[in-house]
C-alpha positions in Angstrom: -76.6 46.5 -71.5 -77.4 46.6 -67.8 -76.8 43.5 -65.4 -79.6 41.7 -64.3 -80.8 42.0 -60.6 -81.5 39.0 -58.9 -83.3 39.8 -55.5 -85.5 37.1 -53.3 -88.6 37.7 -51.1 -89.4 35.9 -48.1 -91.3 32.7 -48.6 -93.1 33.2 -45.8 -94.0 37.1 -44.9 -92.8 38.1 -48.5 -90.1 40.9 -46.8 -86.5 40.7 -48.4 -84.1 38.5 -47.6 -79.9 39.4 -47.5 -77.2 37.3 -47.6 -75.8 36.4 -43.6 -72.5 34.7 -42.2 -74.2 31.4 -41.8 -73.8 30.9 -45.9 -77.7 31.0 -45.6 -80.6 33.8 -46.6 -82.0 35.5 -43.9 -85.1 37.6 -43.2 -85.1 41.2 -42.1 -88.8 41.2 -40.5 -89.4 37.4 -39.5 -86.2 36.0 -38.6 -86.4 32.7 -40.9 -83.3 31.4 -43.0 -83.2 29.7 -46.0 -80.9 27.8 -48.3 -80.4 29.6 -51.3 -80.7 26.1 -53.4 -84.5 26.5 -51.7 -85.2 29.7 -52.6 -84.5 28.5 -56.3 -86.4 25.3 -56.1 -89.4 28.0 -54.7 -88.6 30.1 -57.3 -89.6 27.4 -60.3 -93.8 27.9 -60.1 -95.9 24.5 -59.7 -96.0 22.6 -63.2 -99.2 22.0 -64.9 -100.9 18.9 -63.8 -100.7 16.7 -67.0 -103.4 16.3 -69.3 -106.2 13.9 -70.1 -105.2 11.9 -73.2 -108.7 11.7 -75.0 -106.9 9.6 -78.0 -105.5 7.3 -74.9 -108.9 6.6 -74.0 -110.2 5.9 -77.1 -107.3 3.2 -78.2 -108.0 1.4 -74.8 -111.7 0.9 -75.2 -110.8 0.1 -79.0 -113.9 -2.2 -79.9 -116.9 -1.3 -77.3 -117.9 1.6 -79.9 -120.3 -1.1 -80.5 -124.0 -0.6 -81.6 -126.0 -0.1 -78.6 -128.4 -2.6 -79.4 -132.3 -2.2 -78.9 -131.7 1.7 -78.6 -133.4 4.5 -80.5 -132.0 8.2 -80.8 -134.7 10.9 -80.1 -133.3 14.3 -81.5 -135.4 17.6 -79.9 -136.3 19.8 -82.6 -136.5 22.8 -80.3 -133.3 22.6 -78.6 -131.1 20.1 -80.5 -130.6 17.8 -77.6 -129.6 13.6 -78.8 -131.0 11.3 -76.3 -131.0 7.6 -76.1 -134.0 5.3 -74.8 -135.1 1.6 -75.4 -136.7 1.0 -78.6 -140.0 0.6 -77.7 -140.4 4.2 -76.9 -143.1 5.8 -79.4 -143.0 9.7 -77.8 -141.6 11.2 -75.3 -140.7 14.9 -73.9 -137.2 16.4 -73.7 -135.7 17.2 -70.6 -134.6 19.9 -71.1 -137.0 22.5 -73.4 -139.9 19.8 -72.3 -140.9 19.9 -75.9 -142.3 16.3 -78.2 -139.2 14.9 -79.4 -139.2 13.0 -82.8 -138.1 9.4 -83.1 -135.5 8.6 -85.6 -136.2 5.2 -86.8 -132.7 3.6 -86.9 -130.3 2.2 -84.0 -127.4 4.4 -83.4 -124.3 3.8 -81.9 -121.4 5.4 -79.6 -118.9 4.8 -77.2 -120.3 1.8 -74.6 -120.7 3.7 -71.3 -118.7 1.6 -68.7 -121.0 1.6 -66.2 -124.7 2.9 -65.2 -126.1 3.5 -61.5 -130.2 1.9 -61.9 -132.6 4.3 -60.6 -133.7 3.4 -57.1 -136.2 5.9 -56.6 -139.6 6.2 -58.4 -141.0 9.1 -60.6 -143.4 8.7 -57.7 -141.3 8.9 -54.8 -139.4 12.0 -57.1 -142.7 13.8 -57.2 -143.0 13.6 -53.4 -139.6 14.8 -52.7 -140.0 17.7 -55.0 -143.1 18.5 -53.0 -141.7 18.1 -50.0 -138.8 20.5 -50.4 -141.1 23.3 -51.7 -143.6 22.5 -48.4 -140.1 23.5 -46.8 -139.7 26.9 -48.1 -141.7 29.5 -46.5 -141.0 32.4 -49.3 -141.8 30.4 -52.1 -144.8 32.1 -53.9 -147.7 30.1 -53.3 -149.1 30.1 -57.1 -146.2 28.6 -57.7 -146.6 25.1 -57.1 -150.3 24.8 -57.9 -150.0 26.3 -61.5 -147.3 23.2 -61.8 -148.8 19.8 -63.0 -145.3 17.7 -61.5 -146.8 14.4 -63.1 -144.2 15.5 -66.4 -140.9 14.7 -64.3 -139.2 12.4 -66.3 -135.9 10.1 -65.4 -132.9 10.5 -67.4 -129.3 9.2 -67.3 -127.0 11.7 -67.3 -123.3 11.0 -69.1 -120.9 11.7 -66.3 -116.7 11.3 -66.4 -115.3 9.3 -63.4 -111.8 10.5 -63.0 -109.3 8.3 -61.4 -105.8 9.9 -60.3 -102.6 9.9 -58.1 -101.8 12.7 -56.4 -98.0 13.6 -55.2 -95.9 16.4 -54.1 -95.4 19.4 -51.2 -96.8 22.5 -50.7 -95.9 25.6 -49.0 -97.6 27.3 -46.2 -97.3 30.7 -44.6 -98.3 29.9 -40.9 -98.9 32.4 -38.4 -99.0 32.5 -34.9 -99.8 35.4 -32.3 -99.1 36.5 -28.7 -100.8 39.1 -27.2 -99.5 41.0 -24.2 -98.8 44.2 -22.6 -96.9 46.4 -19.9 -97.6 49.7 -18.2 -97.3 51.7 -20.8 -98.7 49.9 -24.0 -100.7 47.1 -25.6 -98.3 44.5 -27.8 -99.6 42.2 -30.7 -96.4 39.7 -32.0 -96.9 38.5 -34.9 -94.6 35.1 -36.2 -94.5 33.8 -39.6 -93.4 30.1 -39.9 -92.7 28.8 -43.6 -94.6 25.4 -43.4 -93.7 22.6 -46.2 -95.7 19.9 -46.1 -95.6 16.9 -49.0 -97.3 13.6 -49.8 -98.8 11.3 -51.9 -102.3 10.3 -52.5 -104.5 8.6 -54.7 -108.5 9.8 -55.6 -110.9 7.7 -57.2 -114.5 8.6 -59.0 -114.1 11.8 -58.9 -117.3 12.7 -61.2 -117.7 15.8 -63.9 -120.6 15.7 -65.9 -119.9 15.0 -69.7 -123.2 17.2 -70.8 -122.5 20.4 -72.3 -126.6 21.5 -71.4 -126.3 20.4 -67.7 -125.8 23.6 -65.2 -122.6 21.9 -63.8 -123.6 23.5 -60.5 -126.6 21.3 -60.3 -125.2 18.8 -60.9 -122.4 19.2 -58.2 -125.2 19.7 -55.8 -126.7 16.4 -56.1 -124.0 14.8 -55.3 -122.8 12.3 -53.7 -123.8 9.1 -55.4 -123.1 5.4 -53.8 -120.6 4.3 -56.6 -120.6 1.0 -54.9 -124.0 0.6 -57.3 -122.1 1.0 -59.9 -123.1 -1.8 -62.2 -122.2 -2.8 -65.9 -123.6 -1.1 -68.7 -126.6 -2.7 -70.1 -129.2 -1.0 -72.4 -132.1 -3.0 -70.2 -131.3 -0.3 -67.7 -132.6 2.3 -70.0 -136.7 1.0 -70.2 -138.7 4.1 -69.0 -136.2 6.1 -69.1 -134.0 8.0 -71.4 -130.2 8.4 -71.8 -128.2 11.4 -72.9 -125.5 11.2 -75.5 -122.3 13.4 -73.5 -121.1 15.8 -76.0 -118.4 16.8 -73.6 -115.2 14.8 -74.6 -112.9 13.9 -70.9 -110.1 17.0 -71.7 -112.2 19.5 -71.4 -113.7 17.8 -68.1 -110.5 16.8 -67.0 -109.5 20.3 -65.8 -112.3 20.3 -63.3 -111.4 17.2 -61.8 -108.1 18.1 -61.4 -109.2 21.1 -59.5 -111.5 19.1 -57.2 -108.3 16.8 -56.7 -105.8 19.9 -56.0 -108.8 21.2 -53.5 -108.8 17.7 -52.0 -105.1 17.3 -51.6 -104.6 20.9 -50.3 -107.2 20.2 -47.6 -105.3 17.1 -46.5 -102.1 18.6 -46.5 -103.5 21.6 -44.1 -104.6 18.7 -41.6 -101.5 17.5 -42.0 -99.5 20.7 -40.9 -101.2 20.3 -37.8 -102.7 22.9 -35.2 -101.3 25.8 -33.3 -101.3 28.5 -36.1 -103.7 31.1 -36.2 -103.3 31.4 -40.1 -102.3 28.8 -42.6 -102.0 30.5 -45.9 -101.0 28.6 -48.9 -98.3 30.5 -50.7 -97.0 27.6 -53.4 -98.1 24.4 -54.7 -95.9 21.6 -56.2 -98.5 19.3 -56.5 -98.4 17.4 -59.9 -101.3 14.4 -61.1 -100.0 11.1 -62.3 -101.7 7.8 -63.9 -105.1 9.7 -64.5 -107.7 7.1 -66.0 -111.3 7.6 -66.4 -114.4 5.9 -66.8 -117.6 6.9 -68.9 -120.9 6.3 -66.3 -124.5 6.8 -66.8 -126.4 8.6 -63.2 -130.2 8.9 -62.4 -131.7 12.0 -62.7 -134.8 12.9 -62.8 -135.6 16.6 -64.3 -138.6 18.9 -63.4 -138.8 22.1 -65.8 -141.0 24.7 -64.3 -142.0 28.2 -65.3 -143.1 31.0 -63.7 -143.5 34.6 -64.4 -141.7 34.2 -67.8 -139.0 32.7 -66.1 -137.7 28.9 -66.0 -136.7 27.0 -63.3 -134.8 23.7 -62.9 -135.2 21.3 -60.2 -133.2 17.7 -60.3 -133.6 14.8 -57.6 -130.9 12.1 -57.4 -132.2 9.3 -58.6 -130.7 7.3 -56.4 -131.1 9.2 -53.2 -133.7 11.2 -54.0 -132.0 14.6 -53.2 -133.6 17.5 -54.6 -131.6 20.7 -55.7 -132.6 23.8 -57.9 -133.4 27.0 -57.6 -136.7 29.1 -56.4 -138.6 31.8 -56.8 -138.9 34.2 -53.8 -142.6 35.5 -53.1 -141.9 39.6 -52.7 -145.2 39.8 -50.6 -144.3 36.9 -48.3 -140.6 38.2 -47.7 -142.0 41.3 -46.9 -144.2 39.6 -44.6 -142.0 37.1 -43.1 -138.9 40.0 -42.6 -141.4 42.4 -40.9 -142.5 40.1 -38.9 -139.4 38.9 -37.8 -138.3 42.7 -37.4 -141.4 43.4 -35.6 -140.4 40.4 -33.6 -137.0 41.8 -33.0 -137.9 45.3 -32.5 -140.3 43.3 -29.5 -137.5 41.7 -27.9 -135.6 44.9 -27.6 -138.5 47.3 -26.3 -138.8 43.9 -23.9 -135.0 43.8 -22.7 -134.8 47.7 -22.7 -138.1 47.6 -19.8 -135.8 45.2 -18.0 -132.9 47.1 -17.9 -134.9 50.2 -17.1 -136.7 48.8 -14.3 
């Protein structure tokens, strides 16, 4: 059976490395040295950041799987969607499929949201902002908004997981830096490659991931951020006029994204940390692991506008609590051909203009 070959690559500029007289590993193309206990301790990939314990969770809010009190459960018959409102609610439409959703007549119960941000913006004030952002889009069709009767947006609170973590460990940067110069003969572009390590520790707090599986989680993202510091405790009161979703998105699968939003945060701190003067900072490892993750389960005000046009739906949400509006639009094709040529004919202007100039 043949022997095993054991060869390393630069850390840095990825060219091999051979053993030198200093007892250290030294590149051929770069120049840099390295301990060969280093190259081993590069050689072991990141660990997986550790996982969400959903049972964890459970055990330490042991006992507020209490009935929500003065809650009824409205199940859509179109789309299947379980969402929570106070119990004087007779009717109502769904959110989502804006179809009649059917009361069913006895209190339900679930896991005790932690916390809820109130709405602080009005289904009126909504309205306006929707209208205002679509006054601000100059290819929007113009049917599109007067077919539209924007009286139906209704406020929801969406289930949302607020992650809670410490990060800690070091990452590895390829860094480069280059010098430009020249002599009679020829132009010269140096190229150095700097292995850059940089570690720490930090700690991130309410970092949110939506708990509802029919939410576009882009859409979500985009309405951020909210003012946690309006964070207040749960109290079904906060529900009159509006409803409440039910997540059906348990924290482990959501913890992954959070953990990537934390990695993305910690690997942007790190690269400020390195400090100027390279021209490139390229990450080539990370040995960043997550510790003491804890999570709380919030309710955030939405409001949802459903809109259809040419056979096809759109989805608009506005903070509740900011009023930010995000969604997507349909494009009129006779008013982007109309505002591109005229900005082409606008163009085509300048450059007949500057041409005269030059020719003059």
């Amino acid at each position: 059976m043949p022997e095993q070959v054991v060869s390393y690559k630069c850390p840095a500029c990825g060219a091999a490395l051979r053993y030198t007289t200093t007892g250290k590993m030294g590149c051929i193309s770069c120049g840099n040295s390295y301990e060969v206990e280093t190259l081993e301790k590069l050689a072991q990939e990141e660990k997986a950041p550790k996982g969400f314990n959903w049972e964890a969770y459970r055990e330490q809010l042991k006992g507020s799987e209490e009935k929500l009190r003065n809650t009824v459960t409205y199940i859509c018959q179109s789309c299947g969607a379980a969402i929570e409102t106070d119990g004087v609610t007779a009717a109502t439409h769904c959110p989502y499929c804006d179809n009649e959703v059917i009361a069913m007549r006895q209190l339900t119960g679930g896991l005790r949201p932690n916390g809820v941000i109130p709405f602080a913006v009005t289904p009126e004030d909504a309205v306006k902002a929707v209208r205002a952002h679509f006054r601000k889009k100059p290819l929007l069709p113009r049917a599109f908004l007067s077919r539209h009767k924007l009286s139906k947006v209704k406020g929801i609170y969406v289930p949302f997981w607020l992650f809670n973590a410490g990060v800690h460990g070091d990452m590895s940067f390829d860094g480069t830096r280059v010098r430009c110069y020249s002599d009679n003969d020829y132009n010269y572009t140096e190229t150095s490659h700097f292995l850059v390590n940089v570690a720490g520790r930090m700690r991130f707090c309410h970092v949110p991931v939506d708990g509802s599986v029919k939410m576009d989680d882009d859409l979500m993202d985009a309405l951020e951020p909210f003012d946690y510091s309006g964070l207040k405790p749960f109290d079904p009161a906060y529900l009159s006029g509006f409803l409440a979703d039910r997540f059906d998105e348990d924290p482990d699968k959501s913890f992954p994204r959070a953990s990537d939003r934390m990695q993305a945060g910690a690997e942007s701190l790190l690269r400020a940390e390195a400090g100027g003067g390279y021209a490139t900072l390229t990450l080539k490892r990370s040995g960043m692991e997550l510790d003491d993750p804890s999570v709380q389960y919030v309710l955030l005000p939405v409001y949802i506008l459903n809109l259809e046009y040419e056979d096809k739906k759109y989805r608009f949400a506005v903070n509740g609590q900011t009023g930010k509006v995000v969604g997507e639009l349909p494009v009129s094709k006779e008013m982007s051909r109309l505002y591109f040529g005229t900005a082409a004919a606008a163009a085509g202007a300048l450059t007949t203009f500057l041409a005269y100039l030059l020719l003059r």
